[in-house]
Backbone as a printed PyTorch tensor [residue, N CA C, xyz], in Angstrom:
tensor([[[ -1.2830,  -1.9700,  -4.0490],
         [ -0.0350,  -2.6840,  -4.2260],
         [  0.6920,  -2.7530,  -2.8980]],

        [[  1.8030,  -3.7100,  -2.6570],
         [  2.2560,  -3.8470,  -1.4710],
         [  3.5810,  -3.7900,  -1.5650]],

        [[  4.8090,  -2.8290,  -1.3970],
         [  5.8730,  -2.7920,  -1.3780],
         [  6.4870,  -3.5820,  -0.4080]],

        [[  7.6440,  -3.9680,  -0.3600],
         [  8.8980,  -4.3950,   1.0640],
         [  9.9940,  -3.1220,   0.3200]],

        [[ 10.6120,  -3.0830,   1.6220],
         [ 11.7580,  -2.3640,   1.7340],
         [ 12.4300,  -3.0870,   2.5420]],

        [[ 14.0150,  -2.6470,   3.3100],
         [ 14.9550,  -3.3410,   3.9010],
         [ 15.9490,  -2.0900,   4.2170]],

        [[ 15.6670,  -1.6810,   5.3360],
         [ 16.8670,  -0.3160,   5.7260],
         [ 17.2390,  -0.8670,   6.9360]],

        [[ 18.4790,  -0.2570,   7.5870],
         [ 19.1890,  -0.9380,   8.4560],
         [ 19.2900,   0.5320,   9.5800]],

        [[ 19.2780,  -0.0950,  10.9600],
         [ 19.9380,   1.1660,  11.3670],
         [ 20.8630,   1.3960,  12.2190]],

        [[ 21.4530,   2.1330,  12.3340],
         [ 22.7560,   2.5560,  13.3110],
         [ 22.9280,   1.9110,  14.1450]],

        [[ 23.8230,   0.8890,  15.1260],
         [ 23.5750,   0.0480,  15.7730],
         [ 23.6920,   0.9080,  17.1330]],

        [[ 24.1140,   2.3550,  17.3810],
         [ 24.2550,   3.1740,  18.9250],
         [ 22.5840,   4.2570,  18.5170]],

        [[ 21.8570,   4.1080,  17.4340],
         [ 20.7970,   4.7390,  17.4610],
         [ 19.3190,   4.1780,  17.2790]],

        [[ 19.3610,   2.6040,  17.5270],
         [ 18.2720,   2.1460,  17.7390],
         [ 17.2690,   3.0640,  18.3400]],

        [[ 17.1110,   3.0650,  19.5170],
         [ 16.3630,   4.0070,  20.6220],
         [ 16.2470,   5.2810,  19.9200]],

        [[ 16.6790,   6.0960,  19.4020],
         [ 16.4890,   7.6580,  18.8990],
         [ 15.3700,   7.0060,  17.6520]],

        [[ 16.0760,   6.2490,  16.4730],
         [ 15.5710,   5.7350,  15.7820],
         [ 13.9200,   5.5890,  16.1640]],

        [[ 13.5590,   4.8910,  17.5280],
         [ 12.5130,   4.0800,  18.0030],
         [ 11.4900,   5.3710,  18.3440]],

        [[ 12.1460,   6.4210,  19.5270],
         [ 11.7350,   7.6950,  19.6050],
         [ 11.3870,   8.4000,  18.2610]],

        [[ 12.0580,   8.2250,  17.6760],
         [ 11.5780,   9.3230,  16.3260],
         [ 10.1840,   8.6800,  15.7300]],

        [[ 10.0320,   7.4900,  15.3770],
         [  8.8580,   6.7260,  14.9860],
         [  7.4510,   7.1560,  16.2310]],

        [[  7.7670,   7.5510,  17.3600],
         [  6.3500,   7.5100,  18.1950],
         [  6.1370,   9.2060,  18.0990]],

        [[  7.0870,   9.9650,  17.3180],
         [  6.5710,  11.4100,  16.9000],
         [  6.5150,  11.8480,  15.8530]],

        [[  6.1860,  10.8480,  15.1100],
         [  6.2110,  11.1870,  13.2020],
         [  5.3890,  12.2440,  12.8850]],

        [[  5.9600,  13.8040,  12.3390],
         [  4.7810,  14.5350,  12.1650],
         [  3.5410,  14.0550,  11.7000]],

        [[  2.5570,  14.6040,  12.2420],
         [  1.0520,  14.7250,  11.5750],
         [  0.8830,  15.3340,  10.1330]],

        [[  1.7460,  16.2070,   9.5380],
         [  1.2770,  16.6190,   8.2600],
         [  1.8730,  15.7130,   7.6840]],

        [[  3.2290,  15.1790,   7.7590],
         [  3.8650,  13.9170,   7.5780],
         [  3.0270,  12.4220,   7.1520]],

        [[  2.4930,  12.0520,   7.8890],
         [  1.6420,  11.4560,   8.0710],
         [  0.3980,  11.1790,   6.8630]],

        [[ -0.0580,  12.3680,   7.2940],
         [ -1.3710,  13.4920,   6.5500],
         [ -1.2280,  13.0550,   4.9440]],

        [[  0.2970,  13.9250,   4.2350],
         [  0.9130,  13.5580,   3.1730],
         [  0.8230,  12.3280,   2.8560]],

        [[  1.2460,  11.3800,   3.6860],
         [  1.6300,   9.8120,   3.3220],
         [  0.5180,   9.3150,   2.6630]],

        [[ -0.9310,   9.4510,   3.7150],
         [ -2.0540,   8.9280,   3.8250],
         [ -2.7430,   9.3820,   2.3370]],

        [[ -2.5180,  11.0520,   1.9950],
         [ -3.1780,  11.6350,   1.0670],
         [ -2.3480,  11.4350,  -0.5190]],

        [[ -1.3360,  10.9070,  -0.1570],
         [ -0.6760,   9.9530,  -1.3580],
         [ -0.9600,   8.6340,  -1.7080]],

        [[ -1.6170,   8.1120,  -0.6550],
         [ -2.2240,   6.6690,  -1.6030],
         [ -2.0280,   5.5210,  -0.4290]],

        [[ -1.6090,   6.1160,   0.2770],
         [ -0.8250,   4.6490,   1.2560],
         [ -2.0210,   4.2340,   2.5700]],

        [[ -1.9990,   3.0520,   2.3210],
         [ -3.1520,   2.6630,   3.6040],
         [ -2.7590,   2.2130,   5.1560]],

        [[ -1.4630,   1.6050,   4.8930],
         [ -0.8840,   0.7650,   5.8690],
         [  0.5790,   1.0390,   5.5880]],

        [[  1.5950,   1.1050,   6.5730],
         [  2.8140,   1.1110,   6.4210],
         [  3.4740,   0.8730,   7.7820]],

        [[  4.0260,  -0.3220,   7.5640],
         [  4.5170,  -1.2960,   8.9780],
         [  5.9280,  -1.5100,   8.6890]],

        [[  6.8240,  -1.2360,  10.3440],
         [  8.3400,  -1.4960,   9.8340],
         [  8.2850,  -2.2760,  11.2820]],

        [[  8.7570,  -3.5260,  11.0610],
         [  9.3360,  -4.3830,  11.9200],
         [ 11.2680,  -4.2770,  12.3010]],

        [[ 11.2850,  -4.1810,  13.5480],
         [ 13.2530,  -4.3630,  13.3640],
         [ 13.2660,  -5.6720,  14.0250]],

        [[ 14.4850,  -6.2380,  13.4530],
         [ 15.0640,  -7.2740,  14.2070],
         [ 16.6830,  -7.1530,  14.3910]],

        [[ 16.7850,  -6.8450,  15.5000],
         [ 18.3500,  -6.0440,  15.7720],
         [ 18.0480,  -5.0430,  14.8650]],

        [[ 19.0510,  -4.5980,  14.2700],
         [ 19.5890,  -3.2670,  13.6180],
         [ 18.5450,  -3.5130,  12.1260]],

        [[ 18.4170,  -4.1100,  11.4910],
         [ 17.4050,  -4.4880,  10.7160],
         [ 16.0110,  -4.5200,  10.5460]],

        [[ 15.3730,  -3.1070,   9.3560],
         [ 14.0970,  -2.4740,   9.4480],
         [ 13.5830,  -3.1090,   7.9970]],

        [[ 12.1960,  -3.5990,   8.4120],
         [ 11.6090,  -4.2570,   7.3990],
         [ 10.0520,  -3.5780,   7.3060]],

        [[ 10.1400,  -2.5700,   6.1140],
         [  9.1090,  -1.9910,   5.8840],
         [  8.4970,  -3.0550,   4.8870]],

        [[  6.6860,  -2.7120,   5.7020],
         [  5.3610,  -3.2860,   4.4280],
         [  4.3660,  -1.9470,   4.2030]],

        [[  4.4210,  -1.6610,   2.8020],
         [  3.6250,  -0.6510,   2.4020],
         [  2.6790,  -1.1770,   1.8150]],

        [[  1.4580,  -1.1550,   2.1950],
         [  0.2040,  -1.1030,   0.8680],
         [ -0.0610,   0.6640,   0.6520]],

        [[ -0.0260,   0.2850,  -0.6850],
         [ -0.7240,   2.1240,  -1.5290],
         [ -0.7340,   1.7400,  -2.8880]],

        [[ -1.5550,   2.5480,  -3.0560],
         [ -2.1710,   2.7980,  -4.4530],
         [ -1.1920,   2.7960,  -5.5430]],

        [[  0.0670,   3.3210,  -5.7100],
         [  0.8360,   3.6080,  -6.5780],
         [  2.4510,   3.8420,  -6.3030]],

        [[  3.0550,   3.5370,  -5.6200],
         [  4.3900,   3.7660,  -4.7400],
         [  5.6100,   4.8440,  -5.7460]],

        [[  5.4970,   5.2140,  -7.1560],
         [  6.2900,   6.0730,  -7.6190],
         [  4.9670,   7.5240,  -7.4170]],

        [[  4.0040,   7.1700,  -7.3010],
         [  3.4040,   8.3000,  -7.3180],
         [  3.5080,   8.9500,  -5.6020]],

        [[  3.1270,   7.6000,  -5.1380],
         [  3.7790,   8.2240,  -3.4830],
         [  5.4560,   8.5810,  -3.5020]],

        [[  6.0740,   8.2710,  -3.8030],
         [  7.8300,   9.0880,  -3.9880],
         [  7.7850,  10.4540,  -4.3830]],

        [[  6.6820,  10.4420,  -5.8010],
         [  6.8600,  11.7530,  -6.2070],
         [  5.9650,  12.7830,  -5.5780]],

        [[  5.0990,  12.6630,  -4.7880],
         [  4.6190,  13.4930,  -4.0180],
         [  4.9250,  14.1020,  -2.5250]],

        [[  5.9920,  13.1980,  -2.1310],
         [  6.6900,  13.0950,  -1.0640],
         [  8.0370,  14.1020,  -1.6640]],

        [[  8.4970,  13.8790,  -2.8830],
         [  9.7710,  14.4960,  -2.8390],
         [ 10.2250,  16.0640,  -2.0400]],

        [[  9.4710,  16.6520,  -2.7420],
         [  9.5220,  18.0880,  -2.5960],
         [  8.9200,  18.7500,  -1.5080]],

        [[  7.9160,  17.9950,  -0.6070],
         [  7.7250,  18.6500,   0.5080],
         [  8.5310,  18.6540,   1.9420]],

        [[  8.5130,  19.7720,   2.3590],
         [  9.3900,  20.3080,   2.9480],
         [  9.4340,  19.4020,   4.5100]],

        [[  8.3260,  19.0390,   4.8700],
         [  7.8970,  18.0010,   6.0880],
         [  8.7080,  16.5060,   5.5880]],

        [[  8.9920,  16.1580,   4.5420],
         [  9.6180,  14.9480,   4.4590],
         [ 10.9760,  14.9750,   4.2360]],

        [[ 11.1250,  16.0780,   3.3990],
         [ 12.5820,  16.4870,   3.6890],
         [ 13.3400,  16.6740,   4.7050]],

        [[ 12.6410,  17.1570,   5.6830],
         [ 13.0430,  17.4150,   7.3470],
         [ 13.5200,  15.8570,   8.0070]],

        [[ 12.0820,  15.0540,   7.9340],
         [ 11.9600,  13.8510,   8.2310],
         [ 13.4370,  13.1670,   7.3200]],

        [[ 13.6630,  12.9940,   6.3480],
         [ 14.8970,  12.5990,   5.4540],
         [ 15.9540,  12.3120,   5.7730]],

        [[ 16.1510,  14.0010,   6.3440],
         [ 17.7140,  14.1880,   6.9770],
         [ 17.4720,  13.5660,   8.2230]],

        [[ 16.6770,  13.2170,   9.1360],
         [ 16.6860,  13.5390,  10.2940],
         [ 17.0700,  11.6560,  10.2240]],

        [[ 16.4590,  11.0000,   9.7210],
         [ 16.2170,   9.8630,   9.2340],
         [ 17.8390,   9.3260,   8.4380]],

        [[ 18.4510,   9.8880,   7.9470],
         [ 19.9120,  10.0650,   7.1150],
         [ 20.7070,   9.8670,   8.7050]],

        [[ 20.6180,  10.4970,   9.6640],
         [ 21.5780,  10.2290,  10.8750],
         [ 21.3530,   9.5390,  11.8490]],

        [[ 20.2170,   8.4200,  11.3620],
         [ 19.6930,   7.2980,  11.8710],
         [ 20.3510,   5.6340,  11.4580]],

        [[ 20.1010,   5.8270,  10.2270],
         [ 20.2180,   4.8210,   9.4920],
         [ 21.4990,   4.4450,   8.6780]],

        [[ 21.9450,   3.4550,   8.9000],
         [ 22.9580,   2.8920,   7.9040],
         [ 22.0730,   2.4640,   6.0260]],

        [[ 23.0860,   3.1000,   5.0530],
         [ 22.4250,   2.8860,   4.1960],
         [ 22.2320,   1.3580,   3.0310]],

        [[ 21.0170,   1.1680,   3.3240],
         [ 21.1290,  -0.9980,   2.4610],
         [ 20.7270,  -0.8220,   1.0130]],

        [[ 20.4570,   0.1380,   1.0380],
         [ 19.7900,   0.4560,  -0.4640],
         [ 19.2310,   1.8240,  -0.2000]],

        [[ 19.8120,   2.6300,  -2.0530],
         [ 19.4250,   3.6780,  -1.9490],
         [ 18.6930,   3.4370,  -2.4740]],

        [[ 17.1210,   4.0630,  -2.1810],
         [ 15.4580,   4.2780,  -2.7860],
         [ 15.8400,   5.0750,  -3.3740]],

        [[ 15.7520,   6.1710,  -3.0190],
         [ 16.3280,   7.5670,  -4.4120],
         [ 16.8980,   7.0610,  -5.6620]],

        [[ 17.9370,   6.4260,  -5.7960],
         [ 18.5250,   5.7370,  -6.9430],
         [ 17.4200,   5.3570,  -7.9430]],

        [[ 16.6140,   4.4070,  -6.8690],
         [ 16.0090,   3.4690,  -7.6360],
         [ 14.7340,   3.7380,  -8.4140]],

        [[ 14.3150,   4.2870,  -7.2560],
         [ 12.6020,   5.0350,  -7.0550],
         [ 11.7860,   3.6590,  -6.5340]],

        [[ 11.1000,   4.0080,  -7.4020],
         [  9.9570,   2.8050,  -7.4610],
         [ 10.4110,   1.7470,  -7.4280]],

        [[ 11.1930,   1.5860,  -8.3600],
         [ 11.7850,  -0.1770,  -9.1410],
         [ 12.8330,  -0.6250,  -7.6420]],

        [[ 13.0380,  -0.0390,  -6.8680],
         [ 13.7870,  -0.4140,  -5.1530],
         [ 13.5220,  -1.2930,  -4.7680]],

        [[ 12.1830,  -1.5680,  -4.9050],
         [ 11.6940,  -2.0720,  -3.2390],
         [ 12.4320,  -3.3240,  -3.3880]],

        [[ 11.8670,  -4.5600,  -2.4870],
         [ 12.6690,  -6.0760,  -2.3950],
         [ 11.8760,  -6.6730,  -3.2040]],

        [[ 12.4450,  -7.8960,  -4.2560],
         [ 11.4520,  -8.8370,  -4.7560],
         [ 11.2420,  -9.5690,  -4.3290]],

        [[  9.9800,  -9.7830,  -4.3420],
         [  9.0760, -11.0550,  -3.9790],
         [  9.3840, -12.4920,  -4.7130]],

        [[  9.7780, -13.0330,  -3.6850],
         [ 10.6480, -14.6730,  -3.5020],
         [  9.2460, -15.3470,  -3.4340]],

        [[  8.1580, -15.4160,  -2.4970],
         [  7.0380, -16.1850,  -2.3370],
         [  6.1770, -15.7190,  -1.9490]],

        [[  4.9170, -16.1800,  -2.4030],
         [  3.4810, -15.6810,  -2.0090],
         [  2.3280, -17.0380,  -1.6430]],

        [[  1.7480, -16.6820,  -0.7810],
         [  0.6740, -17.7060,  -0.0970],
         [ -0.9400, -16.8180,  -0.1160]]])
């Protein structure tokens, strides 16, 4: 399956933002990969982050992500990055953006 998302970020923390993405933990990572996910791409344009997820199951990737302690870290760290466009937590699964068109 292929999620979109839409998070925004801080307009004085682009760059930290940008830095934090080229040191994403490895168990981090590890987790993501061993939850279902094949690909996960975030484009910005200005302050504006446009995630594409393909994975297997995206509430099952949430719920395996919740509780570990490596994403939690990542979370907060990620919380003083970002302006918030939508809370995922709220939503879970049912979040992501709908799909307007397909080719």
């Amino acid at each position: 399956m292929r999620v979109a998302l839409h998070t925004r970020v801080r307009v004085d923390r682009i760059e930290a933002y940008e830095t934090a993405h080229q040191e994403v933990p490895q168990e981090l990572t590890a987790a993501i990969r061993a939850a279902g996910v094949t690909e996960w791409t975030i484009w910005r344009s200005g302050t504006e982050l446009f995630h594409l997820i393909e994975c297997a199951d995206y509430a099952r990737l949430l719920a395996e992500l919740e509780e570990l302690p490596v994403n939690i870290a990542w979370q907060a760290r990620m919380a003083e990055l970002l302006d918030v466009v939508h809370d995922y937590s709220d939503g879970g699964a049912d979040a992501s953006l709908p799909v307007v068109w397909n080719l």
